[in-house]
N, C-alpha and C positions, 0 to 999 in steps of 0.2 A: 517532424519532431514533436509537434505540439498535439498531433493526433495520437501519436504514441504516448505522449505524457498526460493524456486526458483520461488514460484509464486508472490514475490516482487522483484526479480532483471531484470533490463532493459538488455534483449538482443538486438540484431540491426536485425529488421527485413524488408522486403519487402511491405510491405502492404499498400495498402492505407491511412489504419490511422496511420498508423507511418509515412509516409510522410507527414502528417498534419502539419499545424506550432502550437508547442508545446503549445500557450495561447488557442487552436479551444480544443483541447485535456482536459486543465484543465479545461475550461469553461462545456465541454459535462460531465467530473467527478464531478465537481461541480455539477451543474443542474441535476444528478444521486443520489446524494450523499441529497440533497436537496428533492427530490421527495420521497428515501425512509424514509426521516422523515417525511411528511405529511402525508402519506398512514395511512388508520385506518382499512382497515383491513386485513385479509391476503389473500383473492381475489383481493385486489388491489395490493399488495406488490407481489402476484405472477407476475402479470403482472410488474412490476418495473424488478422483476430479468428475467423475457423471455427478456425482452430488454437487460439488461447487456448481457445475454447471446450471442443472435443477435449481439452485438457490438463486444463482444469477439468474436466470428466467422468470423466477419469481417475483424477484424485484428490477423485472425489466430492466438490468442492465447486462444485458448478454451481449452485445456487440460493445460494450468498454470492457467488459470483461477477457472480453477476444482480442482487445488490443492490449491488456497485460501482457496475454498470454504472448501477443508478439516482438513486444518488448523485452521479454524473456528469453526467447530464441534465440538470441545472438548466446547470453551466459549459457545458456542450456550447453548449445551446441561448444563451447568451448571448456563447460565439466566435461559433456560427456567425452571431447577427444583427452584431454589431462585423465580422469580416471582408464581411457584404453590405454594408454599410452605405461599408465604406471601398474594397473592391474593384470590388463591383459583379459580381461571378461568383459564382452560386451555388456550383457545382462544385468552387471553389478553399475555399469556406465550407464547403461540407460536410465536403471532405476533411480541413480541419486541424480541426475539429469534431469527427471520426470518428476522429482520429488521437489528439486529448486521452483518448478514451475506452479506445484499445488504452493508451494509454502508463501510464493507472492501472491497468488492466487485469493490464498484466504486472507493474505492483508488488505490486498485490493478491494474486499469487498465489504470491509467494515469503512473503510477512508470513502471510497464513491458513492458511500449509503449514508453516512456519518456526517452530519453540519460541524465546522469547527465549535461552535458554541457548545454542541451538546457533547463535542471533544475535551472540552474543557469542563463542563460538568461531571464525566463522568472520572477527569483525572483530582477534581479536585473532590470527589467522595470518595477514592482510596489516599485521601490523606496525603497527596505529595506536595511539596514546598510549592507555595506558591509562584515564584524565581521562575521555577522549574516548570509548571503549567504554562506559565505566560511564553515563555523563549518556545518551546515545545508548540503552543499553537497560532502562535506568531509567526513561523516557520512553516507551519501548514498553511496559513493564508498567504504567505508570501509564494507559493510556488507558483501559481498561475501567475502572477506577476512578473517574474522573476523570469518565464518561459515566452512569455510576451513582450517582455525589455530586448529577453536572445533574439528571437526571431528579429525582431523591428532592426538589432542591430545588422544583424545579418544580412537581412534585407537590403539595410543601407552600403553597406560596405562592400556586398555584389554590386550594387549601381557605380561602386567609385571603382571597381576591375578587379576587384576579388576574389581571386577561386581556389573555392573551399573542396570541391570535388574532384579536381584532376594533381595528378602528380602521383608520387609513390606517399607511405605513409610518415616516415618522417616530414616532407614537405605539405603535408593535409595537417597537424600536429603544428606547426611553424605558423600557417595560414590560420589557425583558431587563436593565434593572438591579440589580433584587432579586434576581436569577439571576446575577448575574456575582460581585457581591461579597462575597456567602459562597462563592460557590466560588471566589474568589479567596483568601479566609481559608481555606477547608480545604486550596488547597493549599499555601500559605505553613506553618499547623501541620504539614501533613506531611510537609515539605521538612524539618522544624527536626526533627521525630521520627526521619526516616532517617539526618539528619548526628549525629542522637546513636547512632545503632544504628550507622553507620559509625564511628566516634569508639572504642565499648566494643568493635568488630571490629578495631580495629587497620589499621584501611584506611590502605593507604602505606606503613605501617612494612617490608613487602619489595618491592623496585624490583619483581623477578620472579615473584610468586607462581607456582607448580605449577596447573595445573585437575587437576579429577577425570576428564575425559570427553575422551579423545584419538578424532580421526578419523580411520581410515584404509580410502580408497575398495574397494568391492569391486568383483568383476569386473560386476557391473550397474549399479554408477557408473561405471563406464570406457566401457560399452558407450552409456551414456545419454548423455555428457559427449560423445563421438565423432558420434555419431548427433543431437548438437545441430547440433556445429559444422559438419558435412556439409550438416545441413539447411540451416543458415543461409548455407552458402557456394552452395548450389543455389538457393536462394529469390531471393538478391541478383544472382546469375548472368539468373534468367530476369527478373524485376524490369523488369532494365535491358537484356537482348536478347532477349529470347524474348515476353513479354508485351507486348500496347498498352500505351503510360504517356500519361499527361496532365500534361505541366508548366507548373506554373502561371507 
Protein backbone atom coordinates (compact mmCIF):
# COMPACT_ATOMS: atom_id res chain seq x y z
CA UNK A 1 0.00 0.00 0.00
CA UNK A 2 2.67 2.44 0.81
CA UNK A 3 4.39 1.87 -2.46
CA UNK A 4 1.36 2.58 -4.25
CA UNK A 5 0.67 5.63 -2.14
CA UNK A 6 4.22 7.01 -2.71
CA UNK A 7 3.51 7.99 -6.17
CA UNK A 8 1.52 11.23 -4.63
CA UNK A 9 4.22 12.26 -1.89
CA UNK A 10 6.82 15.05 -2.79
CA UNK A 11 10.21 13.81 -2.30
CA UNK A 12 13.06 16.62 -2.92
CA UNK A 13 14.81 15.92 -5.79
CA UNK A 14 17.55 17.29 -8.35
CA UNK A 15 16.01 17.73 -11.48
CA UNK A 16 15.42 20.25 -13.57
CA UNK A 17 11.83 20.31 -13.20
CA UNK A 18 11.94 20.37 -9.76
CA UNK A 19 14.02 23.36 -9.73
CA UNK A 20 11.11 24.95 -11.82
CA UNK A 21 9.34 27.81 -9.98
CA UNK A 22 6.27 25.77 -8.68
CA UNK A 23 3.37 28.17 -10.74
CA UNK A 24 5.69 26.82 -14.45
CA UNK A 25 4.90 23.28 -12.69
CA UNK A 26 1.18 23.79 -12.03
CA UNK A 27 0.55 25.70 -15.27
CA UNK A 28 2.39 22.32 -17.36
CA UNK A 29 -0.17 19.88 -15.06
CA UNK A 30 -2.85 22.01 -15.79
CA UNK A 31 -2.43 22.30 -19.67
CA UNK A 32 -1.86 18.19 -19.10
CA UNK A 33 -4.68 17.70 -17.28
CA UNK A 34 -6.68 19.93 -19.80
CA UNK A 35 -5.45 18.14 -23.02
CA UNK A 36 -6.56 14.78 -21.61
CA UNK A 37 -10.11 15.94 -21.53
CA UNK A 38 -10.36 17.15 -25.00
CA UNK A 39 -8.65 14.12 -26.71
CA UNK A 40 -11.44 11.79 -28.42
CA UNK A 41 -9.82 9.23 -29.16
CA UNK A 42 -7.35 6.83 -27.88
CA UNK A 43 -4.62 7.54 -30.66
CA UNK A 44 -4.78 10.72 -29.40
CA UNK A 45 -4.82 10.21 -25.53
CA UNK A 46 -1.85 7.71 -26.40
CA UNK A 47 0.14 10.46 -27.41
CA UNK A 48 -1.07 12.86 -24.30
CA UNK A 49 0.31 9.98 -21.80
CA UNK A 50 3.98 9.49 -24.15
CA UNK A 51 4.28 13.03 -23.13
CA UNK A 52 3.45 12.63 -19.46
CA UNK A 53 5.79 9.96 -19.62
CA UNK A 54 8.64 12.21 -21.45
CA UNK A 55 7.94 14.75 -18.48
CA UNK A 56 8.29 12.15 -15.99
CA UNK A 57 11.61 10.97 -17.27
CA UNK A 58 12.66 14.39 -17.28
CA UNK A 59 12.32 14.79 -13.94
CA UNK A 60 13.41 11.41 -12.97
CA UNK A 61 10.44 10.29 -11.66
CA UNK A 62 9.35 7.54 -13.91
CA UNK A 63 9.02 4.71 -11.72
CA UNK A 64 6.64 6.77 -9.10
CA UNK A 65 4.94 7.78 -11.91
CA UNK A 66 4.50 4.09 -12.91
CA UNK A 67 3.21 3.34 -9.59
CA UNK A 68 0.11 6.08 -10.24
CA UNK A 69 -0.38 4.54 -13.01
CA UNK A 70 -0.88 1.24 -10.88
CA UNK A 71 -2.76 2.58 -8.47
CA UNK A 72 -5.16 3.54 -11.24
CA UNK A 73 -5.64 0.18 -12.59
CA UNK A 74 -7.97 -1.09 -10.21
CA UNK A 75 -10.50 2.43 -11.11
CA UNK A 76 -9.53 2.10 -14.74
CA UNK A 77 -10.51 -1.31 -15.10
CA UNK A 78 -13.87 -0.86 -13.17
CA UNK A 79 -14.86 2.54 -15.83
CA UNK A 80 -13.81 0.63 -18.31
CA UNK A 81 -16.38 -2.56 -17.33
CA UNK A 82 -19.42 0.32 -16.11
CA UNK A 83 -19.03 2.16 -19.54
CA UNK A 84 -19.26 -1.71 -21.56
CA UNK A 85 -21.70 -2.59 -19.55
CA UNK A 86 -23.99 0.56 -20.25
CA UNK A 87 -22.57 1.73 -23.75
CA UNK A 88 -21.90 -1.25 -25.32
CA UNK A 89 -18.59 0.10 -27.25
CA UNK A 90 -15.50 -0.86 -26.28
CA UNK A 91 -13.53 1.91 -27.78
CA UNK A 92 -15.69 4.75 -26.00
CA UNK A 93 -14.78 2.21 -22.56
CA UNK A 94 -11.36 2.36 -23.21
CA UNK A 95 -10.98 5.79 -24.04
CA UNK A 96 -12.52 7.33 -20.80
CA UNK A 97 -10.73 4.38 -19.02
CA UNK A 98 -7.34 5.64 -20.41
CA UNK A 99 -8.27 9.14 -19.98
CA UNK A 100 -8.99 8.64 -15.79
CA UNK A 101 -5.48 7.42 -15.93
CA UNK A 102 -3.75 10.55 -17.78
CA UNK A 103 -5.93 12.98 -15.59
CA UNK A 104 -4.27 11.37 -12.33
CA UNK A 105 -1.34 11.10 -14.11
CA UNK A 106 -1.01 14.87 -14.57
CA UNK A 107 -1.85 15.46 -10.87
CA UNK A 108 0.66 13.16 -9.86
CA UNK A 109 3.10 15.00 -11.25
CA UNK A 110 2.87 18.39 -9.92
CA UNK A 111 2.30 16.76 -5.96
CA UNK A 112 5.75 14.41 -6.55
CA UNK A 113 7.63 17.43 -7.99
CA UNK A 114 5.90 20.00 -5.73
CA UNK A 115 7.42 20.75 -1.85
CA UNK A 116 4.22 21.46 0.34
CA UNK A 117 5.83 24.91 1.14
CA UNK A 118 6.06 25.90 -2.42
CA UNK A 119 2.19 24.44 -2.33
CA UNK A 120 1.36 26.83 -0.21
CA UNK A 121 3.10 29.64 -1.84
CA UNK A 122 1.75 29.17 -4.93
CA UNK A 123 -2.08 28.83 -3.39
CA UNK A 124 -1.58 31.82 -1.33
CA UNK A 125 -0.54 34.16 -4.73
CA UNK A 126 -4.09 33.25 -6.22
CA UNK A 127 -5.54 34.90 -3.34
CA UNK A 128 -7.31 32.01 -1.48
CA UNK A 129 -8.40 32.49 2.19
CA UNK A 130 -5.91 31.72 4.19
CA UNK A 131 -8.31 28.88 6.52
CA UNK A 132 -8.32 27.42 3.26
CA UNK A 133 -4.32 27.15 2.27
CA UNK A 134 -3.35 25.96 5.80
CA UNK A 135 -6.30 22.87 6.04
CA UNK A 136 -5.34 22.15 2.09
CA UNK A 137 -1.58 21.85 2.93
CA UNK A 138 -1.81 20.44 6.15
CA UNK A 139 -3.57 17.63 4.53
CA UNK A 140 -0.86 17.21 2.07
CA UNK A 141 1.84 16.82 4.82
CA UNK A 142 -0.31 14.57 6.69
CA UNK A 143 -0.63 11.83 4.10
CA UNK A 144 2.76 10.02 4.56
CA UNK A 145 1.98 10.10 7.99
CA UNK A 146 -1.23 9.07 8.10
CA UNK A 147 -0.05 5.94 5.52
CA UNK A 148 2.62 5.07 8.12
CA UNK A 149 0.26 5.10 11.39
CA UNK A 150 -1.99 2.36 8.59
CA UNK A 151 0.74 0.27 8.01
CA UNK A 152 2.27 0.14 11.75
CA UNK A 153 -1.28 -0.59 12.61
CA UNK A 154 -1.73 -3.22 10.47
CA UNK A 155 1.22 -4.63 11.04
CA UNK A 156 0.39 -4.85 14.74
CA UNK A 157 -2.95 -6.26 14.51
CA UNK A 158 -1.58 -9.23 11.98
CA UNK A 159 0.73 -10.07 15.04
CA UNK A 160 -2.47 -10.33 17.39
CA UNK A 161 -4.39 -13.10 14.37
CA UNK A 162 -5.62 -10.67 12.14
CA UNK A 163 -6.50 -11.44 8.65
CA UNK A 164 -7.14 -8.93 6.48
CA UNK A 165 -6.57 -11.00 3.26
CA UNK A 166 -8.64 -14.18 3.44
CA UNK A 167 -12.44 -14.52 3.44
CA UNK A 168 -15.02 -13.25 0.97
CA UNK A 169 -15.45 -9.39 0.61
CA UNK A 170 -17.80 -8.61 3.14
CA UNK A 171 -15.65 -10.37 5.81
CA UNK A 172 -12.23 -8.36 4.32
CA UNK A 173 -14.49 -4.93 4.88
CA UNK A 174 -15.43 -6.30 8.68
CA UNK A 175 -11.61 -7.09 9.31
CA UNK A 176 -10.57 -3.34 8.28
CA UNK A 177 -12.08 -2.21 11.57
CA UNK A 178 -9.45 -2.61 13.98
CA UNK A 179 -7.52 -0.57 11.16
CA UNK A 180 -9.73 2.36 10.91
CA UNK A 181 -10.44 3.14 14.47
CA UNK A 182 -7.17 3.69 15.90
CA UNK A 183 -6.36 5.45 13.11
CA UNK A 184 -9.23 7.34 13.49
CA UNK A 185 -8.07 8.05 17.23
CA UNK A 186 -4.47 8.92 16.15
CA UNK A 187 -5.75 11.24 13.96
CA UNK A 188 -8.24 13.07 16.10
CA UNK A 189 -5.13 13.21 18.93
CA UNK A 190 -3.10 14.78 16.26
CA UNK A 191 -5.57 17.31 15.11
CA UNK A 192 -6.06 18.44 18.96
CA UNK A 193 -1.92 18.51 19.16
CA UNK A 194 -1.52 20.84 16.04
CA UNK A 195 -4.49 23.20 17.18
CA UNK A 196 -2.50 23.50 20.40
CA UNK A 197 0.88 24.18 18.55
CA UNK A 198 -1.21 26.50 16.28
CA UNK A 199 -2.81 28.22 19.34
CA UNK A 200 1.06 28.85 21.30
CA UNK A 201 2.03 30.14 17.36
CA UNK A 202 -0.39 32.84 17.48
CA UNK A 203 -2.15 31.60 14.32
CA UNK A 204 -4.59 34.61 13.05
CA UNK A 205 -3.45 37.03 15.23
CA UNK A 206 -2.02 38.95 11.74
CA UNK A 207 -4.71 39.05 8.85
CA UNK A 208 -1.40 39.25 6.61
CA UNK A 209 1.39 37.48 7.63
CA UNK A 210 4.99 38.20 5.51
CA UNK A 211 6.44 34.43 4.02
CA UNK A 212 10.03 33.87 4.03
CA UNK A 213 10.40 32.44 0.36
CA UNK A 214 9.19 35.03 -2.37
CA UNK A 215 9.09 33.65 -6.24
CA UNK A 216 10.21 35.33 -8.94
CA UNK A 217 10.24 33.40 -12.50
CA UNK A 218 13.68 33.03 -14.32
CA UNK A 219 14.26 33.22 -17.71
CA UNK A 220 13.86 29.12 -17.88
CA UNK A 221 10.41 29.46 -16.28
CA UNK A 222 9.41 31.94 -18.97
CA UNK A 223 10.99 29.90 -21.57
CA UNK A 224 9.12 26.56 -20.12
CA UNK A 225 5.73 28.48 -19.30
CA UNK A 226 5.78 29.67 -23.15
CA UNK A 227 6.75 26.37 -24.72
CA UNK A 228 3.82 24.94 -22.57
CA UNK A 229 1.19 27.09 -23.75
CA UNK A 230 2.54 26.73 -27.67
CA UNK A 231 2.48 23.21 -27.14
CA UNK A 232 -0.80 22.93 -25.73
CA UNK A 233 -2.35 25.36 -28.41
CA UNK A 234 -0.69 23.08 -31.13
CA UNK A 235 -1.64 19.67 -29.73
CA UNK A 236 -5.55 21.12 -29.51
CA UNK A 237 -5.11 22.67 -33.11
CA UNK A 238 -4.09 19.19 -34.53
CA UNK A 239 -6.45 17.13 -31.98
CA UNK A 240 -9.41 18.55 -33.74
CA UNK A 241 -8.04 19.20 -37.67
CA UNK A 242 -5.18 17.50 -38.35
CA UNK A 243 -5.50 14.04 -36.52
CA UNK A 244 -8.37 11.11 -37.08
CA UNK A 245 -10.71 11.68 -33.88
CA UNK A 246 -13.27 9.06 -32.80
CA UNK A 247 -16.44 10.76 -31.13
CA UNK A 248 -18.15 8.90 -29.19
Amino acid sequence: MMWLSSGFIFRKGASRYHRLDPRVKLLVSVLMFVTALIVRSIFQLAIVLAFMVAVAAIATVLKRVARTMALTATFSALIFIINVVFTRNLETSALYASRFVAIVVSTSLFFITTSPDELEQVMKMFRLPRDVVFAFVTAVRFIPVMMLDALQIMDAQKSRGLELEKGNLLRRVRNMIPILIPLVVNAVVRSGELAEAMESRAYGAVPRPTSLAVYRAKTVDRVVAVAAVLTFAFTAYSFYFLLPTFVP
